[in-house]
N, C-alpha and C positions, 0 to 999 in steps of 0.2 A: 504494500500500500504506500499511495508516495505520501502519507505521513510517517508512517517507520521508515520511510529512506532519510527522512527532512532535506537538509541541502545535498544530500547525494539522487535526490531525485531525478539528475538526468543520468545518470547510470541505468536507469530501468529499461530505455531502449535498448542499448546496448548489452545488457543481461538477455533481455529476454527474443536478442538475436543469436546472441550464443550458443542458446535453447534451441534453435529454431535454425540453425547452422547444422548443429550435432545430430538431431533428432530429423532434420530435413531431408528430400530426396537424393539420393547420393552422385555425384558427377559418371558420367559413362565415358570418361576418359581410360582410355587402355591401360595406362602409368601408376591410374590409383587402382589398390585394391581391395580397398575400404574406406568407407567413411559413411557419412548420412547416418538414416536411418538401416540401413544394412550393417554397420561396425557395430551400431546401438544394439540390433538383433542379437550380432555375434558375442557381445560382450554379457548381454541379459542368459543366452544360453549357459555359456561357461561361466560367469561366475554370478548368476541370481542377484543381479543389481538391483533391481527393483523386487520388492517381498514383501508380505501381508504382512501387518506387525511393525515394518520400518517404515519410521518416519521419510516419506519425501526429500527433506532435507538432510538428510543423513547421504541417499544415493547423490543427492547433489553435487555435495561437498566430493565425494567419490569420484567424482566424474568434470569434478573443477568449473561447475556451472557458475562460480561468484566471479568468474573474472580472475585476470591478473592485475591490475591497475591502481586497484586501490583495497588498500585491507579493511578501511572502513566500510565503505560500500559497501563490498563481498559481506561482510559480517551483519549491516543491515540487511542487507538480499537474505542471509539465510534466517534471519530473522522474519521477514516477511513469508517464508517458506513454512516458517513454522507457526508463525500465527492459521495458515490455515487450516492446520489441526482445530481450531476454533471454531472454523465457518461452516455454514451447511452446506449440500450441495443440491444440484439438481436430481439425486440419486436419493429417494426415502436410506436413512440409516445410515449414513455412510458423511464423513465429516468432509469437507473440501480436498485434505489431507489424503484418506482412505480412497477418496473418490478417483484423483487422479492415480495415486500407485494404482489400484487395481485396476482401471484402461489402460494403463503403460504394461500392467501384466497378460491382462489379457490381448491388449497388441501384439505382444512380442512373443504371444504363444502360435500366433498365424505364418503360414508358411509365409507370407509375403505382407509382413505389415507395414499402416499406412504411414508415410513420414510424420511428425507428428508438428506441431503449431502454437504455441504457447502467445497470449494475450493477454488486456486488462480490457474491462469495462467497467465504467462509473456504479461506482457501488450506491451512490445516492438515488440513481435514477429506479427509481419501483415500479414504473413500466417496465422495463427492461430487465436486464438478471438481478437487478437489485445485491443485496450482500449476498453471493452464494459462488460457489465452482461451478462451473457447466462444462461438460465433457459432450462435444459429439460430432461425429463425423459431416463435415459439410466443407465447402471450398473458400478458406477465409481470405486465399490472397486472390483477385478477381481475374488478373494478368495469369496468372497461374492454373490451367484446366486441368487442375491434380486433385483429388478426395484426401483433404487430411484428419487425422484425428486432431479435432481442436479445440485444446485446454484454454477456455476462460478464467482470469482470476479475476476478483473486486477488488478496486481500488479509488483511491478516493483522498484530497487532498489535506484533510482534516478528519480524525479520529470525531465522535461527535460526544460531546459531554457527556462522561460515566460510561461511554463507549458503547451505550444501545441506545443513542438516539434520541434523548430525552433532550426536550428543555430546560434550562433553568430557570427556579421562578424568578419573578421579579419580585425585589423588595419594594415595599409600601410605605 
């Protein structure tokens, strides 16, 4: 959330291109022989990076998703990573947290899984996803005619008083 980033706020693109770099479709140049979401596969098979029970932010850190640039950021980001342990998702039972590890598990259980997409949307907005994870497959980049799996998180520039949204009264 770009209040737990505070001034490392413009960090969050660049994080969540990182994401979206590693987890993305992979080049079909002859030369590489991994990367994308095909290296992510191969990594999930041999060593169960992503697992029920492990925090998101755990395989992150694993996988060096804070960035190199700055240790603050990077420590804010996985702070943000773990707040969503907190949040609901679009899944009855299942925390923001839960929500995404287990689409990343069962992605990477397919013989051919989808690159994957990570994003923010305004948590204020209550038309829209409002405070919650949304996982789901649809086409986020429009230039792009490829089906990803794609991870929404809420975010929002302000935590809001007491942190569920309440007003304060006013004194009289």
């Amino acid at each position: 959330m770009g209040a737990l980033m505070a001034e490392d706020d413009i960090y969050i693109g660049p994080l969540f291109d990182l994401f979206n770099l590693r987890f993305g479709p992979e080049q079909k140049d002859i030369e590489l022989t991994a990367g994308g979401v095909s290296e992510i596969k191969a990594l999930q098979d041999e060593f169960e990076i992503f697992q029920e029970g492990r925090p998101l932010v755990e395989s992150a850190k694993l996988l060096g998703l804070g960035g190199l640039n700055n240790n603050r950021a990077k420590n804010r980001w996985y702070s943000v990573l773990a707040w969503l342990a907190k949040v609901p998702s679009d899944q009855d039972g299942e925390t923001g947290d839960q929500r995404i590890v287990n689409a990343l598990i069962k992605n990477f259980a397919r013989k051919s899984p989808l690159p994957c997409f990570m994003k923010a949307h305004d948590s204020r907005d209550t038309g829209g996803y409002g405070l919650r994870v949304v996982v789901r497959e649809d086409n986020p980049v429009f230039y792009i005619e490829r089906t990803y799996l794609t991870i929404s998180v809420p975010m929002a520039p302000k935590v809001p008083p007491g942190g569920k949204g309440k007003k304060k009264k006013s004194k009289k």
